[in-house]
N, C-alpha and C positions, 0 to 999 in steps of 0.2 A: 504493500500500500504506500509506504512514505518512497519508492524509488519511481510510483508513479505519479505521487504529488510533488518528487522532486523533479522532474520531466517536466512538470506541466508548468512550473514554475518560466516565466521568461525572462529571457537574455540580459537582464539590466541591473543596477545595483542595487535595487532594493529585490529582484529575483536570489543576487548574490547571498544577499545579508540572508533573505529566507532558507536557502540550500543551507549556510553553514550553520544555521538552529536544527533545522532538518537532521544534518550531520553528526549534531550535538547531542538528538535524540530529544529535541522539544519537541511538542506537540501542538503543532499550528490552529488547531480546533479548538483550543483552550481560550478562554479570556482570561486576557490579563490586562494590566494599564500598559497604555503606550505611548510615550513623551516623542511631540514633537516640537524641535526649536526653530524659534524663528530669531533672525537677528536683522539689529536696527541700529543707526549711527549717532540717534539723538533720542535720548528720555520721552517727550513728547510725542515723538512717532512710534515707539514699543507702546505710550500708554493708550494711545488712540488704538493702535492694532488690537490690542490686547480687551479691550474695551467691546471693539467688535466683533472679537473671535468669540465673546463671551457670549452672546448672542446665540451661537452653533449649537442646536442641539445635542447634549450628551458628554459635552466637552466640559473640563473644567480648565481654567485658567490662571496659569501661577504669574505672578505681583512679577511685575518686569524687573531685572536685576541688571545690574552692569559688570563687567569683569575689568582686571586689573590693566588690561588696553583701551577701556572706555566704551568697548561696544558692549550695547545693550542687548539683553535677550529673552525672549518670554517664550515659555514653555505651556504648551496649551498639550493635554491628558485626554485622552480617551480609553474606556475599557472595551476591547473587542477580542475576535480572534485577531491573531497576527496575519491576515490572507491578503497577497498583492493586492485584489483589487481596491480592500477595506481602507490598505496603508496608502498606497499610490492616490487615489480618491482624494481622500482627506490632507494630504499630503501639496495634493496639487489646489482644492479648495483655500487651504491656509498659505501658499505660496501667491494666489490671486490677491486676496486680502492683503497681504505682507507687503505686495506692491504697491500697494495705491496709498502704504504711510512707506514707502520707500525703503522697504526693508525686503528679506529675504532667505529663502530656506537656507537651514542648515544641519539637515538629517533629522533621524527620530533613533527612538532607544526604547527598548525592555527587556524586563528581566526571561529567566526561562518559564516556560509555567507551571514547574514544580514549585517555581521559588515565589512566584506572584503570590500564591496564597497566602 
């Protein structure tokens, strides 16, 4: 089963990341949370993003935070299975929004889902 949902997975690097949980022995059918960041070059434009994204149904929204180079970045959560279309989707939704306060993907992240729990 998982070398046919590793197949079926495509060519790209969110395909990549899914193969090597796959690999890992995650199970992609599981919910778990899954952080996606967005990053911004000015306070005002994470808080406006962040403002909107809060909006998304099912999404939670973490307090925009800045790092020790100044860029700003807000992590907007969802709990789902980890499946390309659910990630890539959402993914591409919060990269639309990210644009328009001028800001801009910068991956997502979760744990395995033995360890979600």
């Amino acid at each position: 089963m998982k070398s046919l949902q590793r197949a079926m997975l495509p060519d790209d690097e969110n395909g990549e990341v899914l193969r090597a949980m796959l690999d890992d022995g995650d199970d992609l059918t599981a919910e778990r949370e899954i952080e996606f960041y967005l990053v911004f070059a000015e306070a005002e434009q994470a808080r406006a993003f962040a403002a909107q994204a809060a909006e998304l149904p099912d999404v939670q929204v973490e307090e925009p935070e800045v790092d020790e180079e100044g860029i700003w970045q807000v992590a907007v959560v969802r709990r789902m299975a980890a499946s390309h279309a659910g990630i890539t989707g959402l993914e591409h939704l919060l990269a639309t929004l990210a644009k328009e306060h001028a800001g801009h993907p910068d991956g997502w992240s979760c744990d395995p889902a033995d360890a979600a729990e």
